[in-house]
N, C-alpha and C positions, 0 to 999 in steps of 0.2 A: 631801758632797752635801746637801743643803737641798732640804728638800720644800717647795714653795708653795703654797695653793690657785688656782688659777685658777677664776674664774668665768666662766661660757660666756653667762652670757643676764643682762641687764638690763632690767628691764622699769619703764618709764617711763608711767605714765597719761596718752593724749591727750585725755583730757577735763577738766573744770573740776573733775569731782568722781569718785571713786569709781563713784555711782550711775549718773554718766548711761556712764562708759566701759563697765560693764555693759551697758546699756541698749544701748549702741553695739556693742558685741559680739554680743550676741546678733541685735540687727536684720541683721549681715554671715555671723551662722550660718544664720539663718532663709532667707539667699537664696543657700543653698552654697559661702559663701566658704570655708569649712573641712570642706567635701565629703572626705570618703574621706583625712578628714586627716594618717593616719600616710604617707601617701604623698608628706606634706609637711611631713616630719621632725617631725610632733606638733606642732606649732606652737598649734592649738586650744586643745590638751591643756596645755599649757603654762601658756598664759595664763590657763584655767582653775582651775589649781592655784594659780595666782599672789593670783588674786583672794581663794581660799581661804585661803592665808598671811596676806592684807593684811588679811581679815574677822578671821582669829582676833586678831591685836594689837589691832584695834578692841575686838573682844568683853571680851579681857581686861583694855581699859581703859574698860570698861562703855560704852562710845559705840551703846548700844542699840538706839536707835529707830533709828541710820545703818546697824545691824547687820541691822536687821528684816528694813528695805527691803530691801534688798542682797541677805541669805540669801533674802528669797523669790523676787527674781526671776531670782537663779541656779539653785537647788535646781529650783523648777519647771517652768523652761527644761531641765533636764537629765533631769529626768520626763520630761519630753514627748522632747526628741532620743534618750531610752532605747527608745521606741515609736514611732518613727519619722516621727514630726510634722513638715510640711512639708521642705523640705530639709533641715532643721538634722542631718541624718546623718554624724556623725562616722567612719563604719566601722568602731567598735569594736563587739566583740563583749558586752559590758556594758559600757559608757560609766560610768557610775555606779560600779564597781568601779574600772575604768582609772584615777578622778579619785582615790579614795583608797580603802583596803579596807577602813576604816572611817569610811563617809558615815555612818553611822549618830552620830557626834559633831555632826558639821554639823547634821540635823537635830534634834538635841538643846540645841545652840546656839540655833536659830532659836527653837524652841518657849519658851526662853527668856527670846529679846526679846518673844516674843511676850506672854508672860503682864506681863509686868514695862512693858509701855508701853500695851497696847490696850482701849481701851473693852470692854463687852461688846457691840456692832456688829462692832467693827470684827473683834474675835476672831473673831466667827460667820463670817465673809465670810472672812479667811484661813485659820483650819481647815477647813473646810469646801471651799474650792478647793484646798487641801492635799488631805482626804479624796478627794474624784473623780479628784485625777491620781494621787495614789500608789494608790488601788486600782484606776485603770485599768492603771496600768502593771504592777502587783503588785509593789509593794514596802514590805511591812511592817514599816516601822520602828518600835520598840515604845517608843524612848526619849520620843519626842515626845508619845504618849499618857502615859507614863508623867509626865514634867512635869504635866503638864493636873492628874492625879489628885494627884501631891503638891505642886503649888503654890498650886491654886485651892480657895477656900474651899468646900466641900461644895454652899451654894446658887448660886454662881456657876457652878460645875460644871451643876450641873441645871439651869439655869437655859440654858447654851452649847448644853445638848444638848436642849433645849426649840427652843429657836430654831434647831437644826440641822434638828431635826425637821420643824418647817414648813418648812423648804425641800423635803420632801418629798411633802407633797399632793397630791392627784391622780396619784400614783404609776402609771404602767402599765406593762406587760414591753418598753417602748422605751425607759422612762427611764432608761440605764445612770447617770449622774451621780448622782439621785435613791436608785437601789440602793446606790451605793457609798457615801453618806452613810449611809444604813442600814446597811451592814458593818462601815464604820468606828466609828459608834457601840455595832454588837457587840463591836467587839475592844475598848474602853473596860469595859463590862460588863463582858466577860471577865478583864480585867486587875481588877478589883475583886473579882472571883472573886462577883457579883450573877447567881445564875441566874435567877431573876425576871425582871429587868430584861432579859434578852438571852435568853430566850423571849418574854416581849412583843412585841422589837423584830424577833424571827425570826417571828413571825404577822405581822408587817404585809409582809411577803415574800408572803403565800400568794394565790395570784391573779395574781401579779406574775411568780415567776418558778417552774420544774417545779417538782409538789410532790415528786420525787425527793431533788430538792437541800434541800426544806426537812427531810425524813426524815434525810438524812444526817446535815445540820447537826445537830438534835437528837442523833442517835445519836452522836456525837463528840463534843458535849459530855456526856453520859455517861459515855463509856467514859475522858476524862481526869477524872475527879469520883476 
């Protein structure tokens, strides 16, 4: 007897390029075309994963900037379908696990291409849209800050979170996007182990959101010191 593999799925990109078949995907998630997807044999999920496979060969043959693109506007689409953003609801129960149980590489990948192709513009503008979805969604990926801190040169660093910070001005307790820059920039602090610098950033909270929460915060980072 002779064992074979078979393979059950071929997937063929209908588009010219990588970026736009994403691009194309995601525009037929956003209008429920892969609604309540296990009910259609995973198919979403699938193709998902797929795209995943075809980023990592890119990645590990440095095709970065095509990498960027690509990991941001899947990663962030999949933020957003984990919180239930327009249709795009797959009906898993964590979406973001279901795709692989450690996404925490993917965004480690991206952060990456990120450091390795982008201006400081263009950086502020996707970490910073990175920051507001994954701390809308709550999902604390540490690898991606981690990069930032071992890749970028000390003044480029402060300088990212300089102009992260302006995007926060005129802050009030409606701004949730604005707050989550703010948080995300604590957990950067934090990973530096800079309490200074992430009690500075927890007073520009106060006003903004309960002073309960800003009690806590302090007292937590205490009690791990």
């Amino acid at each position: 007897m002779k064992v074979t593999k078979v393979v059950k799925y071929k997937y063929k990109l209908t588009e010219e390029t990588l970026e736009k078949d994403i691009e194309s995907f995601i525009k037929d998630a956003r209008i429920g075309i892969f609604f309540w997807d296990f009910r259609n044999n995973g198919e979403g999920l699938k193709i998902i994963k797929q795209y995943f496979r075809i980023l990592k060969e890119k990645f590990e043959n440095k095709k970065y900037e095509e990498c960027k693109v690509c990991y941001g506007k899947l990663i962030l689409f999949l933020i957003d379908s984990s919180v239930g953003e327009d249709e795009a609801n797959f009906g898993y129960e964590d979406l973001i696990a279901k795709v692989d149980k450690d996404f925490d590489r993917f965004i480690k990948n991206y952060f990456v291409c990120l450091v390795k192709t982008c201006d400081l513009e263009e950086l502020t503008e996707r970490v910073s849209e990175y920051a507001v979805k994954s701390e809308r969604a709550g999902y604390w990926f540490q690898s991606g800050i981690k990069i930032l801190i071992e890749n970028l040169d000390e003044n480029i660093l402060n300088n990212l979170e300089q102009r992260m910070l302006i995007k926060t001005e005129g802050m009030t307790e409606k701004d949730e996007d604005k707050i989550n820059i703010i948080h995300f920039l604590m957990e950067i602090a934090h990973m530096q182990e800079n309490k200074e610098k992430y009690l500075e950033l927890c007073e520009r909270l106060r006003g903004v959101v309960p002073e309960e929460e800003i009690d806590y915060i302090v007292w937590e980072l205490d009690e791990t010191e």
